[in-house]
N, C-alpha and C positions, 0 to 999 in steps of 0.2 A: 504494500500500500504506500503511494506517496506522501511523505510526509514535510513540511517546515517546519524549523526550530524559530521561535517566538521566544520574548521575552516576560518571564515570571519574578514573581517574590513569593519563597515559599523556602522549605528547608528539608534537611535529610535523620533529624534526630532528633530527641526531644529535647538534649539540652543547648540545641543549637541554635539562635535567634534565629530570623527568618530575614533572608538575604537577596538580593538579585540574583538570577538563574535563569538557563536556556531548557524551554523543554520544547519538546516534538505536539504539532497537532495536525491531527489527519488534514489530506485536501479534502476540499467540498467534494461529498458523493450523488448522486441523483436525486437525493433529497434531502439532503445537507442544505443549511444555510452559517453561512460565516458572520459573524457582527465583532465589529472593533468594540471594545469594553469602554466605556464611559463611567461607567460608576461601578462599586460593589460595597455589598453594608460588610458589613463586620457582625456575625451573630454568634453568642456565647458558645452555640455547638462547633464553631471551629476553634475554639481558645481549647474546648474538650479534646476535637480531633487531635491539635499539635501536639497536646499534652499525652496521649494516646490515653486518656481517661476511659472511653468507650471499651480500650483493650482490642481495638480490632484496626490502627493506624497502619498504613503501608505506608512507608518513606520509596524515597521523598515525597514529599506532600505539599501541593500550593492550595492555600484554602479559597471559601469562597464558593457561596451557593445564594447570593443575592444579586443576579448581576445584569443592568442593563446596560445596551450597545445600540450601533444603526447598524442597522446589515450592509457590509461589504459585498458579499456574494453568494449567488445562490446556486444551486442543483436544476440540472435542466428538468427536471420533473417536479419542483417546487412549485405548488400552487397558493398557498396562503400566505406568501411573503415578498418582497418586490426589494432591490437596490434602495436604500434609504431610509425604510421604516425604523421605525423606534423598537425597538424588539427587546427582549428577559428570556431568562433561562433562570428556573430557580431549585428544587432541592433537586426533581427529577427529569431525568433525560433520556430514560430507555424503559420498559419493560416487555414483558411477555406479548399486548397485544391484544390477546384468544382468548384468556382465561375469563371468568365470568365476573369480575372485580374491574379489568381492564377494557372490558367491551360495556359496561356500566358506568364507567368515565370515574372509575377508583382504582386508578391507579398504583396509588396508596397502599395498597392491601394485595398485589400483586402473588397469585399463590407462585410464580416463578422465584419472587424480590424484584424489587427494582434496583435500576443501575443509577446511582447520585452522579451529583455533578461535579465530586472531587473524594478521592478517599474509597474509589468503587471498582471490582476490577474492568479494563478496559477491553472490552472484546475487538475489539478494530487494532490496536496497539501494544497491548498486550500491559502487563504491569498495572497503575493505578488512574484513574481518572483525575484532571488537575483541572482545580475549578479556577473562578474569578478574577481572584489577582493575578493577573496577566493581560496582554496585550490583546488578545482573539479570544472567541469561544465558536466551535463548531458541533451543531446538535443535529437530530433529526428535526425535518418541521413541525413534527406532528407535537414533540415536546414543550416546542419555543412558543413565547409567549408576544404578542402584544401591547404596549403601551401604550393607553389614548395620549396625544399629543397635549393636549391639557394639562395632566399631571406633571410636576418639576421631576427631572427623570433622576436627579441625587436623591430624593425625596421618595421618588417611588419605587428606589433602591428595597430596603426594609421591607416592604409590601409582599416579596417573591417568598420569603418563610416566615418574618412575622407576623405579617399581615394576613397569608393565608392560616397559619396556626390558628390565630384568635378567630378569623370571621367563619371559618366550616365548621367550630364546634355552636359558635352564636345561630348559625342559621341549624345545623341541626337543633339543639334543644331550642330553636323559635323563640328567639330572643326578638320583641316587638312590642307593638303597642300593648300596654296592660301588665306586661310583665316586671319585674321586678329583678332586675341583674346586677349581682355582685362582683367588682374586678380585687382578685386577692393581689396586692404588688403594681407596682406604678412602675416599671421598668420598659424593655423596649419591648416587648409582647401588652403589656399592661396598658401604656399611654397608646399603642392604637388601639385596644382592647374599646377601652373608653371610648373614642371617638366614635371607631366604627356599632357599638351596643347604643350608640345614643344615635348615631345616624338609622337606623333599624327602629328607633321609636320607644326605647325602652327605659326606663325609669333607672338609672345608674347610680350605683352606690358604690363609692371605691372605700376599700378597708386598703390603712399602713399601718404600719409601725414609725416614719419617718413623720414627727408633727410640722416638717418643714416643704413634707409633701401634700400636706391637705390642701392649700390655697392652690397650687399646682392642679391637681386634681380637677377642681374646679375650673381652672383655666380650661384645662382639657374636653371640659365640658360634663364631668361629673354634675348629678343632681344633689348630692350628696354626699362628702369625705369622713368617714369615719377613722377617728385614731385607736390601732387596736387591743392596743396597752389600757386604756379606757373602760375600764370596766362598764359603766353607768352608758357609755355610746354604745357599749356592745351588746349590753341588757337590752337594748330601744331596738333592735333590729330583731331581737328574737324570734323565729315564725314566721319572719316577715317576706325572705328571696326565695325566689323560684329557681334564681340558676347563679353558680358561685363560680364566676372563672378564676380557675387556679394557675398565675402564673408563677409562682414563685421556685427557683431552684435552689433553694437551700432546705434544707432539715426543717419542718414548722409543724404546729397541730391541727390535724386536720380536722379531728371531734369538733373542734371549738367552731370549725365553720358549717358544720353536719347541723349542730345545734340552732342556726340560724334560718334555716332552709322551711319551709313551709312543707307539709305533706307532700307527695312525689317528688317533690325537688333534689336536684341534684347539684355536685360540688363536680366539676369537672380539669383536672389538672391537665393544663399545656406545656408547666414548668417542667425539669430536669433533675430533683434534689438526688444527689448520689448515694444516698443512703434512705433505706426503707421506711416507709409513714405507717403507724400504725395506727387502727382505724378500730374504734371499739360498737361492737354488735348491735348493743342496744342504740347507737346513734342512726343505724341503719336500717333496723326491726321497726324502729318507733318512730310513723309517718312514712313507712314505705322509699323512704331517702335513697339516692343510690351517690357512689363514690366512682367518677368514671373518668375516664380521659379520651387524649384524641392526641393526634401529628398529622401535619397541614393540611394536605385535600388535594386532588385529582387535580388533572390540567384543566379543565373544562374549567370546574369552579376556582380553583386561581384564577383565570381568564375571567370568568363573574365576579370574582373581587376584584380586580386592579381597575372594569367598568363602573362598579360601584362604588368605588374609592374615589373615581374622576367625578361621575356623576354628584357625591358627595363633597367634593373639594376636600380628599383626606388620602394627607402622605405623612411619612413620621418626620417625628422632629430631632433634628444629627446634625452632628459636629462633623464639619467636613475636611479629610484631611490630607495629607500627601501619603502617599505607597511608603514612604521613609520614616515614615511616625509610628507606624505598624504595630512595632513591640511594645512603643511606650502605650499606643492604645487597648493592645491587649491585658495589660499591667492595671489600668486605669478600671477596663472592663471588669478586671479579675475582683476591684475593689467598689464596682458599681459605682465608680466617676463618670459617668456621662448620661447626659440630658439629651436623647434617650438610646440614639444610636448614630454611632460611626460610620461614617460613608468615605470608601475610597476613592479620590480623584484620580480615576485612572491615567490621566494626561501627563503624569506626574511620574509615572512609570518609563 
């Protein structure tokens, strides 16, 4: 297969900062489309990948699965993408196709697996898939995404997995008018969490721990910021949500948000904590409560949120930075220093 070598920032080890490098990317194939990189967010699960937290890291590894470009070039069999479009690629870029998850536009749940967009092995190339931070990305069309020209395309970086993350578990549990939705954490899943639960028509209640994030909150468009250290705020919400987005990845109690939940309601985790939550019976017996999670969502509906997002006027809110700042941003990340997410100026590579 022909290939060119492209320029990256990624690394070969886990105690090795992450550096400029040459890697290989397929030529366009018949239905390949090519896009120059213009932006890529920075999302906590590649701070995991470098780290090989997951336990499942291929080196060398360029991270990066947030990423929008304008397409360079395309496959003479390309039909949904044209020279100049604004186009994304975001967690997935290949599956099975057939199965009955992937012919139902879920991707997601692929009884094959899917193939990511860095950190996956590469069936064209062989060795590991190298996402974002780089110069190119080349995908099948059928994976790549769309950007309405309306959304700021640094902005609607974020959108390709945390934006899909929050809005496919909101629109399953029918987050909308009448409802009543909890966002657990104000982080970069959290502050779009908000926006997009209150674009959908829902009565928004953000629970922190941070008292210097409740005015915040409300910025965001919260109806409601409750502090959760707070006992007496926490009493007043008792019985009271329907649906508790759990973004938080660290260690936390999950009872405590069981307890809040109105009969069938459920607490549903998008966060990451590395270490097990333990979830006691009677919070779950009593009122039919269920404790459930999710990870982002099909092409299809990515493609219906990034529309819904424009429609809305809603992209996140990032610190936009240079390819060379990289480490110090992941440092920052690691300490929850940024409002709310990182965006790399790929121009800068």
């Amino acid at each position: 297969m022909n290939t060119k070598n492209i320029k990256a920032f990624g690394t070969e080890a886990i105690d090795t900062p992450l550096h400029a490098m040459q890697i290989k990317r397929r030529e366009v194939m018949p239905h390949d489309v090519e896009m120059q990189i213009l932006y890529c967010g920075i999302c906590h699960s590649d701070l995991h990948q470098i780290r090989n937290e997951f336990g499942h890291t291929m080196f060398p590894i360029v991270p990066g699965h947030e990423i929008v470009g304008r397409v360079t070039r395309i496959g003479e069999q390309v039909t949904k993408f044209e020279t100049g479009d604004l186009a994304a690629v975001g967690c997935i870029i290949d599956s099975c196709g057939h199965c009955e998850y992937c012919e139902e536009g879920f991707e997601q749940f692929c009884d094959k697996g899917v193939t990511f967009s860095f950190n996956s092995p590469d069936k064209y190339l062989g060795g590991a898939t190298f996402g974002g931070f780089s110069e190119t990305y080349v995908c099948n069309e059928q994976y790549m995404l769309h950007i309405p020209e309306t959304l700021d395309p640094a902005g609607a970086a974020p959108l390709l997995c945390a934006g899909i993350t929050v809005y496919s578990p909101l629109k399953h549990w029918q987050a909308g008018p009448g409802k009543k939705v909890g966002i657990l954490g104000i982080g970069g899943l959290g502050h779009l969490a908000i926006k997009i639960a209150k674009a959908m028509g829902a009565h928004v209640v953000v629970f922190t721990t941070s008292p210097s994030k409740v005015e915040d909150a409300k910025r965001l468009g919260a109806d409601e910021a409750v502090l959760s250290s707070d006992h007496d705020q926490m009493k007043s919400c008792f019985n009271k949500m329907d649906l508790i987005l759990d973004t938080v990845s660290a260690k936390h109690d999950i009872n405590t948000y069981l307890n809040l939940l109105r009969p069938d309601g459920s607490v549903v985790l998008v966060g990451l904590p590395p270490e097990s939550l333990e979830i006691s019976a009677f919070n779950v017996v009593h009122g039919r409560k269920s404790f459930s999670g999710s990870n982002i969502g099909g092409i299809a509906e990515t493609q219906e949120m990034l529309d819904f997002c424009a429609k809305h006027h809603i992209t996140a809110d990032i610190e936009l930075i240079r390819v060379q700042q990289v480490n110090e941003a992941f440092t920052r990340l690691q300490k929850g220093d940024v409002h709310y997410r990182f965006v790399i100026d790929m121009a800068s590579l």
